[in-house]
KEZARO-106550 format. One line per field, with one value per residue (C-alpha): residue number from 0; z, y, x. Coordinates in pm, whole numbers, plus 50000, padded with zeros to 5 digits. Each point is the difference from the previous one (the first is absolute). Layout:
# KEZARO-106550
n: (NUM / ...)
w: (Z / ...)
v: (Y / ...)
u: (X / ...)
# end
This chain:
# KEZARO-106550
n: (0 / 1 / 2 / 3 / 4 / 5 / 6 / 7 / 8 / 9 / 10 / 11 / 12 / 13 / 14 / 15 / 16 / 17 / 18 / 19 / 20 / 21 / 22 / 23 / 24 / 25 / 26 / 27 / 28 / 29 / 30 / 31 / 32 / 33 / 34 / 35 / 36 / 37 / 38 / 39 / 40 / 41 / 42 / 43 / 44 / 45 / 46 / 47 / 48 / 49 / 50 / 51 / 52 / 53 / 54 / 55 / 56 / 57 / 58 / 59 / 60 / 61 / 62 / 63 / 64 / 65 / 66 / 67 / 68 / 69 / 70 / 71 / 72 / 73 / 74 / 75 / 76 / 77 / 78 / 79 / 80 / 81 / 82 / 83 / 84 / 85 / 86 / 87 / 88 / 89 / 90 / 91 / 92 / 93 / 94 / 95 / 96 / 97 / 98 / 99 / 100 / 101 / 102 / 103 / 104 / 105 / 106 / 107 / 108 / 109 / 110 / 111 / 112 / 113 / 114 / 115 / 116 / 117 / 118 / 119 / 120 / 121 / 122 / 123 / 124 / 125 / 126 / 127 / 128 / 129 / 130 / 131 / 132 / 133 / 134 / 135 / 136 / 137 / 138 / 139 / 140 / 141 / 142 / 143 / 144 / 145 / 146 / 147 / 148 / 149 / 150 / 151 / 152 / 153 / 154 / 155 / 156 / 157 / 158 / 159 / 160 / 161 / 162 / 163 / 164 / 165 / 166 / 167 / 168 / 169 / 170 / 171 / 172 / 173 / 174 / 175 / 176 / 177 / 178 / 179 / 180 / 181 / 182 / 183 / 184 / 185 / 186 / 187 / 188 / 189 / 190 / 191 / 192 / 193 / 194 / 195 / 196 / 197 / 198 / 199 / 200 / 201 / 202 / 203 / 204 / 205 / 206 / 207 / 208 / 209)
w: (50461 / 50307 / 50314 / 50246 / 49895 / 50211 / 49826 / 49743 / 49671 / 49746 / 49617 / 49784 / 50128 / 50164 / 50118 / 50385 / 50217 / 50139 / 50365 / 49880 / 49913 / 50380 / 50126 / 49947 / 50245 / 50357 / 50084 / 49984 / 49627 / 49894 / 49665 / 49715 / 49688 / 49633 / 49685 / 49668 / 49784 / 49644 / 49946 / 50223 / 49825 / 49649 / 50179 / 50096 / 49656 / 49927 / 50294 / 49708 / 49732 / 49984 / 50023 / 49733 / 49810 / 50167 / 50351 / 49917 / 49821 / 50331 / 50210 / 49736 / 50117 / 50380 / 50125 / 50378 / 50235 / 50360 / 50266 / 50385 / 50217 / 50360 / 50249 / 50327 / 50246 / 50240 / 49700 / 49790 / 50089 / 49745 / 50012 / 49756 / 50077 / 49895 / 49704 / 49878 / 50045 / 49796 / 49729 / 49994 / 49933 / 49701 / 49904 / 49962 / 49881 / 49691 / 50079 / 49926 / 50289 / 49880 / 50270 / 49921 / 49962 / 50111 / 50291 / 50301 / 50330 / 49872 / 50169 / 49848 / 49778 / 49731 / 49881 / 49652 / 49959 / 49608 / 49857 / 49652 / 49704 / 49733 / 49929 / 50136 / 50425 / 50131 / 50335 / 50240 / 50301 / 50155 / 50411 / 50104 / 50337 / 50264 / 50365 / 50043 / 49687 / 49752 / 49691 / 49798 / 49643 / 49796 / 49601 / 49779 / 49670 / 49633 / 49963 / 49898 / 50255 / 49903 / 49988 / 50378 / 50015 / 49859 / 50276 / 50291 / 50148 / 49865 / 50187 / 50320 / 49880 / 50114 / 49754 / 49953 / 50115 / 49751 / 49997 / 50099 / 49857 / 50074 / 49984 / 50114 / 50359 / 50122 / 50127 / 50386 / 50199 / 50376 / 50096 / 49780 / 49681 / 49825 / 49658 / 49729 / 49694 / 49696 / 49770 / 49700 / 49737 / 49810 / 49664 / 49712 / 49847 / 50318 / 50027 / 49704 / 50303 / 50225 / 50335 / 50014 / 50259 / 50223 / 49909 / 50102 / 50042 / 49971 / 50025 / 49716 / 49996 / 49701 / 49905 / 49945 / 49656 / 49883)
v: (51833 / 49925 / 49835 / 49752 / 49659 / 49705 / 49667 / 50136 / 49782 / 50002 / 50024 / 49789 / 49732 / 49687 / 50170 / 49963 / 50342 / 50239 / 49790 / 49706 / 50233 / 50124 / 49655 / 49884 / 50284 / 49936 / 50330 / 50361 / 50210 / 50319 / 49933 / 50276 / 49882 / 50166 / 49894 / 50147 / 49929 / 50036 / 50344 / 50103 / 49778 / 50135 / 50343 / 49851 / 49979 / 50324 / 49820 / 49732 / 50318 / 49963 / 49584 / 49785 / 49900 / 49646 / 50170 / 50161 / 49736 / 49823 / 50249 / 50029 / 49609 / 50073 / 50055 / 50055 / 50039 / 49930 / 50040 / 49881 / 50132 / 49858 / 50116 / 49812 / 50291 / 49702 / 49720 / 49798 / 49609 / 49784 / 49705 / 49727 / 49826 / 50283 / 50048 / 49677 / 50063 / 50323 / 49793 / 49741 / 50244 / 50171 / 49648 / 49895 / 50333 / 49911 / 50178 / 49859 / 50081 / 50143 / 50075 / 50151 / 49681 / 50196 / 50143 / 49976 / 50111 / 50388 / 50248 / 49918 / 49761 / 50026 / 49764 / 49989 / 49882 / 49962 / 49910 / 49937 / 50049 / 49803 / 50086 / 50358 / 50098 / 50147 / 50029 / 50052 / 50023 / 50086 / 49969 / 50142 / 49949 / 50138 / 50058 / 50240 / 50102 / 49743 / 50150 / 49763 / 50164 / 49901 / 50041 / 49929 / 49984 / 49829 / 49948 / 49776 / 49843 / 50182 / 50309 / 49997 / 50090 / 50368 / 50045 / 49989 / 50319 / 50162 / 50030 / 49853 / 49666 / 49990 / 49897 / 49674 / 49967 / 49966 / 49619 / 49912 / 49666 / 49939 / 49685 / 49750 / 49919 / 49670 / 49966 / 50039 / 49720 / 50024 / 50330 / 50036 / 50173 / 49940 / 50084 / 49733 / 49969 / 50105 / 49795 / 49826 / 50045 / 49679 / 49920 / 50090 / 49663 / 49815 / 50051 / 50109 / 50288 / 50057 / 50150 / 50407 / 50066 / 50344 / 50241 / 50079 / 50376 / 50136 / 50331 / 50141 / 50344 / 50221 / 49809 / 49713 / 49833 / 50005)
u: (48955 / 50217 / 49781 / 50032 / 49824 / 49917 / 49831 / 49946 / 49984 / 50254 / 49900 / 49985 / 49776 / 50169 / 50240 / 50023 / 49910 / 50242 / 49957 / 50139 / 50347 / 50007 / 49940 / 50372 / 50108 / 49875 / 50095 / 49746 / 50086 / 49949 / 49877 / 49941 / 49853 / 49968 / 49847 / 50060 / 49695 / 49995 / 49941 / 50214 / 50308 / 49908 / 50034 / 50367 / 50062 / 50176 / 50247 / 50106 / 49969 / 50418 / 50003 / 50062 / 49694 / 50033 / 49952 / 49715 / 49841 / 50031 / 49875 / 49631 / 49955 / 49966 / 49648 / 50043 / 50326 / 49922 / 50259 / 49956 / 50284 / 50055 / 50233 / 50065 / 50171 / 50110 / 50153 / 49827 / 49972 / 49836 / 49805 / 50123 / 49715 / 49736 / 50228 / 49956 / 49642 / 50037 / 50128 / 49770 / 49677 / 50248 / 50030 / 49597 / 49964 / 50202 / 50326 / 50340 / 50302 / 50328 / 50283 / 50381 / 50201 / 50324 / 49825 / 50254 / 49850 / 50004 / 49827 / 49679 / 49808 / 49803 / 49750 / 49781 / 49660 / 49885 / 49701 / 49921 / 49796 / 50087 / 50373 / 49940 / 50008 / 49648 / 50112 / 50354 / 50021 / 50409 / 50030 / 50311 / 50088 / 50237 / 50098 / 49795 / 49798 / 49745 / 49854 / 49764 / 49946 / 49723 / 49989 / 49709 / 50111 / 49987 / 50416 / 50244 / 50227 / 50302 / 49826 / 50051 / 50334 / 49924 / 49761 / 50250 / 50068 / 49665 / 49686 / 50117 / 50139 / 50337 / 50268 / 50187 / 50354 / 50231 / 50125 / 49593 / 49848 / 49622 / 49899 / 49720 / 50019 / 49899 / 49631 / 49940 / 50173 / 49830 / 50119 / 50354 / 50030 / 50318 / 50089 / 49998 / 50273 / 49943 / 49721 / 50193 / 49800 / 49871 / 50093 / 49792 / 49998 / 49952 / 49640 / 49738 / 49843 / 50274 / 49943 / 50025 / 50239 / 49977 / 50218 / 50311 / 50109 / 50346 / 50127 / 50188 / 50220 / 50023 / 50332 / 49855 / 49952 / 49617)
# end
């Protein structure tokens, strides 16, 4: 189902509605908005019919794939401010922020929401933004943070760049988002229940040893 959607709210609940996305953009959108449901991804199965089991394991743990896509005929100008906002209600709403550490004023930016259950992700949420195209993607799911990597490129999440290192950006600072190094992690000795850091996400090729 293709349609034009305006307020509407976002599944699962917490998150923040669909507003909140154009409110970093002080500038009118066309937005078009899809959501694949469950029966219609196990219908996409036969898609993963030729993937490695691993794919399609991946693809039986999403539940819904929503996709909001703005375009902005005259440029897209965002609001740090309202961004920082954004970010704030992903925060309360138990989300942890991931941003490409090697991110160098390309033509776009992509940012990762994550919340969790347990050791497993219920929710993601990817913004990518541009000059003159946004597309907020919203994934209810039961996966495992790596799992994400084998969804890029399917079902309207766009794919990481090769060389692309997610990790936690630093919390909202007035209106300036920035991204933070890499969390060390602690060692296992140190404490008797050490702190779970958020994950860090790093793009692999086919080369690479598993």
């Amino acid at each position: 189902m293709v349609g034009v959607a305006s307020g509407q709210g976002l599944p699962p609940a917490g998150l923040p509605p669909s507003a909140a996305f154009t409110s970093i953009v002080h500038a009118p959108a066309t937005e078009t908005t899809f959501t694949l449901d469950r029966s219609m991804l196990a219908a996409a199965d036969g898609f993963f019919s030729g993937q490695d089991p691993e794919a399609r394991r991946v693809a039986a743990g999403l539940t819904s794939v929503t996709v909001h896509n703005y375009h902005y005929r005259d440029g897209a100008s965002y609001d740090s401010g309202a961004f920082a906002a954004l970010d704030g209600d992903f925060r309360l709403a138990g989300y942890q922020h991931l941003v490409n550490a090697n991110a160098h004023g390309g033509p776009s930016t992509t940012d990762l929401w994550l919340r969790f259950a347990g050791a497993n992700v219920n929710s993601v949420v990817v913004l990518t933004r541009g000059d003159r195209n946004m597309s907020a993607i919203v994934v209810d799911c039961t996966l495992r943070p790596l799992d994400l990597l084998h969804l890029g490129g399917h079902f309207g999440i766009p794919q990481m760049a090769p060389g692309a290192v997610m990790v936690p950006a630093q919390p909202p600072a007035g209106a300036v988002m920035v991204p933070a190094a890499p969390i060390e992690r602690q060692n296992s000795q140190a404490q008797s229940q050490p702190a779970v850091d958020p994950p860090t996400l790093k793009h692999h090729t086919a080369n690479d040893p598993q």
